[in-house]
MISE-358487 format. One record per residue: residue number from 1; x negated, y, z negated of N, C-alpha, C in turn. Coordinates in nm, 2 decimals. Layout:
 num   n_xx   n_yy   n_zz  ca_xx  ca_yy  ca_zz   c_xx   c_yy   c_zz
 NUM      X      Y      Z      X      Y      Z      X      Y      Z
...
//
This chain:
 num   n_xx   n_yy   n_zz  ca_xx  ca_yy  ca_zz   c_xx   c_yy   c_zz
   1 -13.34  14.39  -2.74 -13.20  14.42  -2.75 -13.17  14.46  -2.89
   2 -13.23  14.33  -3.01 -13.16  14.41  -3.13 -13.24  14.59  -3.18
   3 -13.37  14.59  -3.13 -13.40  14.71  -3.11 -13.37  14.82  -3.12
   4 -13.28  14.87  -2.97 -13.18  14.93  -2.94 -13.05  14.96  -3.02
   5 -13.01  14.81  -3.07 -12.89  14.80  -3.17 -12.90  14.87  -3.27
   6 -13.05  14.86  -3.34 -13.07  14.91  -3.47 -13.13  15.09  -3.45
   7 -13.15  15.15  -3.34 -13.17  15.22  -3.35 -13.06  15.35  -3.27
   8 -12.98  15.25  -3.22 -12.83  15.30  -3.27 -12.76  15.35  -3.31
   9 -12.74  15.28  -3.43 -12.69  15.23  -3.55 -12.77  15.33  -3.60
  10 -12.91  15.38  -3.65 -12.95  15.48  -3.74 -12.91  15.63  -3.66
  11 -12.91  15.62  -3.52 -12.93  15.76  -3.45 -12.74  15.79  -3.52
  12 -12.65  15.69  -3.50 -12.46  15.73  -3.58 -12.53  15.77  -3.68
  13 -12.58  15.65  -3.77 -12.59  15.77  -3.94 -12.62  15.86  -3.95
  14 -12.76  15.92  -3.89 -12.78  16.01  -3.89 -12.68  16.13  -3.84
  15 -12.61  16.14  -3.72 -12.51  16.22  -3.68 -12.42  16.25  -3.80
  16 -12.35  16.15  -3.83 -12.31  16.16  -3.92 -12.34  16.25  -4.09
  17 -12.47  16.22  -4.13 -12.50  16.27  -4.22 -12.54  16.42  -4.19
  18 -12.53  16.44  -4.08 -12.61  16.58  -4.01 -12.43  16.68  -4.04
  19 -12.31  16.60  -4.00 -12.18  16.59  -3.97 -12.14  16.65  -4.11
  20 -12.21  16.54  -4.19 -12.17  16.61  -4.36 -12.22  16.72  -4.42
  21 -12.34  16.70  -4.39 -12.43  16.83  -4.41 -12.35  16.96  -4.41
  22 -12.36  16.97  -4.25 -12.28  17.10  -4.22 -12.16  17.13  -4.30
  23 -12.06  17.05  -4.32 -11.91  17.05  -4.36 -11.94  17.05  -4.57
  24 -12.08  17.07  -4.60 -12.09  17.06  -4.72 -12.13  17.22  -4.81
  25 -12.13  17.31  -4.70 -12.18  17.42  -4.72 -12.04  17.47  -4.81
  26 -12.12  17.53  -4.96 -12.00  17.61  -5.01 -11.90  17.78  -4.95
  27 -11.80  17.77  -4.96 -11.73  17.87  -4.90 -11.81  18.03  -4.98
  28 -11.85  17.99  -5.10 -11.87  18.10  -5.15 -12.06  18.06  -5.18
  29 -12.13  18.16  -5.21 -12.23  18.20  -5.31 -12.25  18.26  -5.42
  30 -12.30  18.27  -5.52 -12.33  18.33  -5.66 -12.48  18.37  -5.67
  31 -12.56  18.50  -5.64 -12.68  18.47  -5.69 -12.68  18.62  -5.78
  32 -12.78  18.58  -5.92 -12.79  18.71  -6.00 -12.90  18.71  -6.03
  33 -12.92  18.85  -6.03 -13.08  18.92  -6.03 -13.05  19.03  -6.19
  34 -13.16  19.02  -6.22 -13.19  19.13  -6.34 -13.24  19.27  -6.32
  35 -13.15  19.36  -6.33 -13.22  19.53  -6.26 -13.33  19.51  -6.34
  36 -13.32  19.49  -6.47 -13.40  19.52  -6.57 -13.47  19.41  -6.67
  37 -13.57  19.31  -6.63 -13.62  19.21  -6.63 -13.63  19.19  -6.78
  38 -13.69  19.31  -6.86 -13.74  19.32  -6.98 -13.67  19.47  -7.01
  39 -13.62  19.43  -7.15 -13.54  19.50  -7.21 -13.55  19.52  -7.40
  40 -13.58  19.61  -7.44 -13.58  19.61  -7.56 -13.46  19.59  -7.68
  41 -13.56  19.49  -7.78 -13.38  19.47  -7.82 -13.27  19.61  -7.86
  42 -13.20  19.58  -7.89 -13.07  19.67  -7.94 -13.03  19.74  -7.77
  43 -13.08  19.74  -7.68 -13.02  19.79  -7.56 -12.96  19.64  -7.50
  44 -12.84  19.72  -7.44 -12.75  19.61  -7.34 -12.86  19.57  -7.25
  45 -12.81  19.36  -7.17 -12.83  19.34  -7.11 -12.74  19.32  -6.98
  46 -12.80  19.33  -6.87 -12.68  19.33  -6.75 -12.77  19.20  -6.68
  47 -12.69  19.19  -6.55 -12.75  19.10  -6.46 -12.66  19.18  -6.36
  48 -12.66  19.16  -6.27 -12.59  19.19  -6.08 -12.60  19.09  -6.05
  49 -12.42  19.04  -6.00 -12.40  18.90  -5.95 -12.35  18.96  -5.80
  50 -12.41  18.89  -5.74 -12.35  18.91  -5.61 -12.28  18.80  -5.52
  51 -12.17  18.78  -5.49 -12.06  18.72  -5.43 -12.03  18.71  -5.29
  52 -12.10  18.60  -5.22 -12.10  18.61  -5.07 -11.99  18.53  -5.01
  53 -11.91  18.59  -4.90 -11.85  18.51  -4.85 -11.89  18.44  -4.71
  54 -11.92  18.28  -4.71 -11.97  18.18  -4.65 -11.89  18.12  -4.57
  55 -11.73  18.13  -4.61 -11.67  18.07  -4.56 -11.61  18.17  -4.35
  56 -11.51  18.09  -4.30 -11.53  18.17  -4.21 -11.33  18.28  -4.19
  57 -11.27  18.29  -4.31 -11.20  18.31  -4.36 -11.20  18.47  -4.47
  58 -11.10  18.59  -4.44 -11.13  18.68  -4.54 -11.07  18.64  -4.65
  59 -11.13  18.70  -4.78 -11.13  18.65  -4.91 -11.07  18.75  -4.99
  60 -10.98  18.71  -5.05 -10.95  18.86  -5.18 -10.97  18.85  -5.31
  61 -11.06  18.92  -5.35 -11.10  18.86  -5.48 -11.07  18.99  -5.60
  62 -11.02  18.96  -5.73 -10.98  18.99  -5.81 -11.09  19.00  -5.95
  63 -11.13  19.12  -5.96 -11.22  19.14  -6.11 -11.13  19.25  -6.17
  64 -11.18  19.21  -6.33 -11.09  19.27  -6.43 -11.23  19.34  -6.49
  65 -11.32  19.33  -6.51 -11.42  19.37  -6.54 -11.48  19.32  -6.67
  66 -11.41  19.17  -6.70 -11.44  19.14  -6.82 -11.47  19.00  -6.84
  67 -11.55  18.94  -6.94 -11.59  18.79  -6.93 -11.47  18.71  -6.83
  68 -11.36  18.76  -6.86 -11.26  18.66  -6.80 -11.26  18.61  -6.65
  69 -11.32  18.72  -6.56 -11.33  18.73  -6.42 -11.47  18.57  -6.41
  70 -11.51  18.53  -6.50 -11.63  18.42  -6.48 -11.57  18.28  -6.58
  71 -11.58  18.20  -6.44 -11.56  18.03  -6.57 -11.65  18.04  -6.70
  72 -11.78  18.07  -6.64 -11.86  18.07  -6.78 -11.98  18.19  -6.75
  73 -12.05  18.21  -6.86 -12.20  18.31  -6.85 -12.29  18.23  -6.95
  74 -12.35  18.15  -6.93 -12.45  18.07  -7.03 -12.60  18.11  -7.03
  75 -12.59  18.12  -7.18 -12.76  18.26  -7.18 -12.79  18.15  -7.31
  76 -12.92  18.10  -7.28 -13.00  18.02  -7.37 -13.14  18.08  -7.42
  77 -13.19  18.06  -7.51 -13.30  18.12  -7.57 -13.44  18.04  -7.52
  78 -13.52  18.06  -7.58 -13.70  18.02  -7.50 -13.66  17.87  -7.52
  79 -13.59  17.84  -7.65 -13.64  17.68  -7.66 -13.51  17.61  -7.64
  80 -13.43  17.69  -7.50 -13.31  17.57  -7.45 -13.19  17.60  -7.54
  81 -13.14  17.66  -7.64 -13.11  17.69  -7.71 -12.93  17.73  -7.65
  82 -12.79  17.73  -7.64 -12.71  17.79  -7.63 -12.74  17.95  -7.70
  83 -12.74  18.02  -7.72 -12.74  18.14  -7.80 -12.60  18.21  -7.85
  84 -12.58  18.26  -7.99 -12.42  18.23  -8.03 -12.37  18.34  -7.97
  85 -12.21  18.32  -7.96 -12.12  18.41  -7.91 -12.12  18.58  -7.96
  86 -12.14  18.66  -7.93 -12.09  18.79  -8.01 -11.94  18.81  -8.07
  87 -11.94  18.86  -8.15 -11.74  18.90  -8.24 -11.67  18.94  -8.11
  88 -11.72  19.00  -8.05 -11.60  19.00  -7.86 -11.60  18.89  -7.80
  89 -11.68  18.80  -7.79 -11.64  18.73  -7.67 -11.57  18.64  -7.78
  90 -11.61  18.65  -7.94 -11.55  18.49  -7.98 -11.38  18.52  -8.02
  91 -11.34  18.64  -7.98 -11.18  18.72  -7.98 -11.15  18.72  -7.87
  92 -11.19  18.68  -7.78 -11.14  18.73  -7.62 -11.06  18.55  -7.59
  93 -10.94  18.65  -7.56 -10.81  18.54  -7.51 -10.77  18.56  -7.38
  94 -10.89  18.50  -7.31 -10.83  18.51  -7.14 -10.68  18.51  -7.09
  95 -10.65  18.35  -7.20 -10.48  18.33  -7.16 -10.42  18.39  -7.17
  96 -10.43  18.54  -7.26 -10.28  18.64  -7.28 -10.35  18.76  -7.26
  97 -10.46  18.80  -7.15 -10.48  18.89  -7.09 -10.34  18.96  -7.08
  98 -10.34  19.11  -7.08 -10.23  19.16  -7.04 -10.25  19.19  -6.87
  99 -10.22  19.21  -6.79 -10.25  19.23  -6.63 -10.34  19.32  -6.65
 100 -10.32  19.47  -6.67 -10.43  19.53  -6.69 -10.48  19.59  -6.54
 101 -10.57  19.62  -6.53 -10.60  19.70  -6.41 -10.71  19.62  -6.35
 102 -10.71  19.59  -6.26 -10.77  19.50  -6.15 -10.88  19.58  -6.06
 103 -10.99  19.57  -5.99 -11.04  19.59  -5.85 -10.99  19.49  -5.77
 104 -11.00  19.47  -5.64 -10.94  19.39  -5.52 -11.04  19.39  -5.42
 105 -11.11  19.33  -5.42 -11.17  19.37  -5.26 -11.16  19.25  -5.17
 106 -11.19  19.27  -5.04 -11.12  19.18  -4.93 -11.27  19.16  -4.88
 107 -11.33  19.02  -4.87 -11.46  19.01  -4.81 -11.43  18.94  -4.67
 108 -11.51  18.93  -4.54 -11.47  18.92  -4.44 -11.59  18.82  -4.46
 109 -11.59  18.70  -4.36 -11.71  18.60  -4.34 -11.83  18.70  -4.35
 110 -11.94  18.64  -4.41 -12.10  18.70  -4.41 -12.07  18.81  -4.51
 111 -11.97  18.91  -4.59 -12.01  19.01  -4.68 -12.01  18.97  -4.80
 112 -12.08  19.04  -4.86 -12.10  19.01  -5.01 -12.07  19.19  -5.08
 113 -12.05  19.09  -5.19 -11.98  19.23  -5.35 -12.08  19.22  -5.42
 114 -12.05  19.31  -5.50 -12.17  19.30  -5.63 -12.14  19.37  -5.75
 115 -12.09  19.27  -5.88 -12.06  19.29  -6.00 -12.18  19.34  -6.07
 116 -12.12  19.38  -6.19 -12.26  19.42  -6.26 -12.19  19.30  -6.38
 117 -12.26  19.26  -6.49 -12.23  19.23  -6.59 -12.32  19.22  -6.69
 118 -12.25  19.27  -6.83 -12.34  19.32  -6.93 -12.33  19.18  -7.02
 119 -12.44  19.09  -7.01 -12.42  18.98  -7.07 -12.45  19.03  -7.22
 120 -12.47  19.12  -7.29 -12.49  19.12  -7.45 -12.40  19.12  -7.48
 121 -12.26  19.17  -7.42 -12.15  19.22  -7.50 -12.12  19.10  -7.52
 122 -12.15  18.99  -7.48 -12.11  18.87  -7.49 -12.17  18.76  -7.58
 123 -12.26  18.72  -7.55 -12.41  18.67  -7.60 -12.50  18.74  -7.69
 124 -12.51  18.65  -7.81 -12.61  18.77  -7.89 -12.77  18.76  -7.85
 125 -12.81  18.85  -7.76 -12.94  18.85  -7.73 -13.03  18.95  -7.82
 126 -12.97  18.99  -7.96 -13.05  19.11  -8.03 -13.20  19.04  -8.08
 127 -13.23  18.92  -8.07 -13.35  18.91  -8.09 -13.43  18.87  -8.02
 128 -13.59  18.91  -8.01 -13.69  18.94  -7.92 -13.72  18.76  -7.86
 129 -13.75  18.80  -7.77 -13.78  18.62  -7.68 -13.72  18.65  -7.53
 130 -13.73  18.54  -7.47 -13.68  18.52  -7.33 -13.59  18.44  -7.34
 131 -13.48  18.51  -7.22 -13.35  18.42  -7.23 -13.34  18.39  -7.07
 132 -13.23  18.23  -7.05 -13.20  18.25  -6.95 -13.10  18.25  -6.96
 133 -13.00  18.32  -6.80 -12.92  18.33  -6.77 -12.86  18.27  -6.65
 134 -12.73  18.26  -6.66 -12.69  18.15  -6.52 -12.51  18.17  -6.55
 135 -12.46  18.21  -6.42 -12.31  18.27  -6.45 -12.23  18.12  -6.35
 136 -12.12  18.08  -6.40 -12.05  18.01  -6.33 -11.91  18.08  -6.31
 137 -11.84  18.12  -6.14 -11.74  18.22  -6.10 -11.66  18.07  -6.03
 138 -11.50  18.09  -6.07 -11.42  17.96  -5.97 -11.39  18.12  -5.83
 139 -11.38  18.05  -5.76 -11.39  18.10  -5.60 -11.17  18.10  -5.63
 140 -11.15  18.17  -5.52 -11.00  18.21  -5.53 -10.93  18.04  -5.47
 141 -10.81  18.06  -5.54 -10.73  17.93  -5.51 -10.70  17.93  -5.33
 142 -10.68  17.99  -5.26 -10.69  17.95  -5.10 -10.79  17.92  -5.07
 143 -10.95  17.90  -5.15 -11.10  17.80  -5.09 -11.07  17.71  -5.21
 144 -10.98  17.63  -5.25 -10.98  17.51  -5.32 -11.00  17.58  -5.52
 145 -11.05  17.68  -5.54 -11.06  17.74  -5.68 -11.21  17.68  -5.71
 146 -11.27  17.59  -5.65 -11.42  17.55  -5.72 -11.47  17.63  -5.80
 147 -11.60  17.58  -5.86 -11.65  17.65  -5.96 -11.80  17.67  -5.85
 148 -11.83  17.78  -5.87 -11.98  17.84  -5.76 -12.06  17.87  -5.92
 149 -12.20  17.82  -5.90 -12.28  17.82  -6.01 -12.44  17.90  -5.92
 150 -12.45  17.98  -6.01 -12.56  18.11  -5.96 -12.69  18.04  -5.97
 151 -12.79  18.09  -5.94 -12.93  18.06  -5.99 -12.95  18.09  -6.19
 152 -13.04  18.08  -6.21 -13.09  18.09  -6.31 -13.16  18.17  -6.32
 153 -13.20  18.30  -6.40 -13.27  18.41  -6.38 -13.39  18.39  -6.53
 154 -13.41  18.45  -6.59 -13.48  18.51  -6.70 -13.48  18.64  -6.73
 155 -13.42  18.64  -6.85 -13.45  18.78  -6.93 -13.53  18.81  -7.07
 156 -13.66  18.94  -7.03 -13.68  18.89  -7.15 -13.66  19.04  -7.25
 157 -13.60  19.00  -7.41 -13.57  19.05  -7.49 -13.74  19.13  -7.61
 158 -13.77  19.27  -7.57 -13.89  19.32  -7.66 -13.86  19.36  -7.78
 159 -13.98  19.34  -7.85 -13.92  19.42  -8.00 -13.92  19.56  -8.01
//
């Protein structure tokens, strides 16, 4: 009898955790890839973020085309390093953006977009080494505004 009781009792938890599982899936995705893996210094770096919608809800999402559209873009050097800001991004005043000209696109469950973004204009990547990259985007305020955090890529910088 206790047997049965205890095995139960694990078959609920498990339901349950099976229950959360499911209900834990983010509404959105972030993953970014490097067109161009290896890049010589003094040329721009980009990455392609691509922005899936997961949830089962259409989504409108709003890019200006500029650091501002991302919570963060964090590009670190070979040895873990932050790497410093460039004179643009350390002048750039999200808060008094002027409106400015927007894209808009409407994603429907399962489609994904695809940004480009030029992380040097931001990050000083002018010298040779490998960097990583990893972009953090908040999802629109009707999926809660979360922050969606990409993979981590590598870039590497030639002389």
């Amino acid at each position: 009898m206790k047997a049965s009781s205890i095995a139960g009792c694990l078959g609920s938890a498990l339901l349950l955790l099976a229950a959360a599982f499911a209900e834990s899936v983010p509404p959105f995705s972030l993953t970014i890839a490097a067109p161009h893996p290896a890049v010589k210094a003094g040329y721009g770096v980009k990455v392609d973020a691509t922005f899936t919608n997961n949830s089962d809800s259409v989504a409108t999402l709003r890019f200006s085309g500029s650091l501002c559209d991302y919570a963060a873009v964090e590009v670190r050097d070979g040895d873990g390093n932050v790497v410093p800001d460039t004179e643009i991004k350390s002048k750039l005043d999200c808060a008094h953006m002027d409106a400015g000209e927007f894209r808009i696109y409407r994603l429907k469950p399962g489609e994904s977009r695809r940004e480009t973004i030029w992380v040097s204009r931001f990050s000083d990547m002018s010298k040779p080494g490998e960097y990583s990259v990893q972009v953090q985007w908040k999802a629109p305020e009707e999926f809660g505004g979360m922050v969606v955090k990409s993979n981590t890529i590598t870039v590497t910088v030639t002389p």
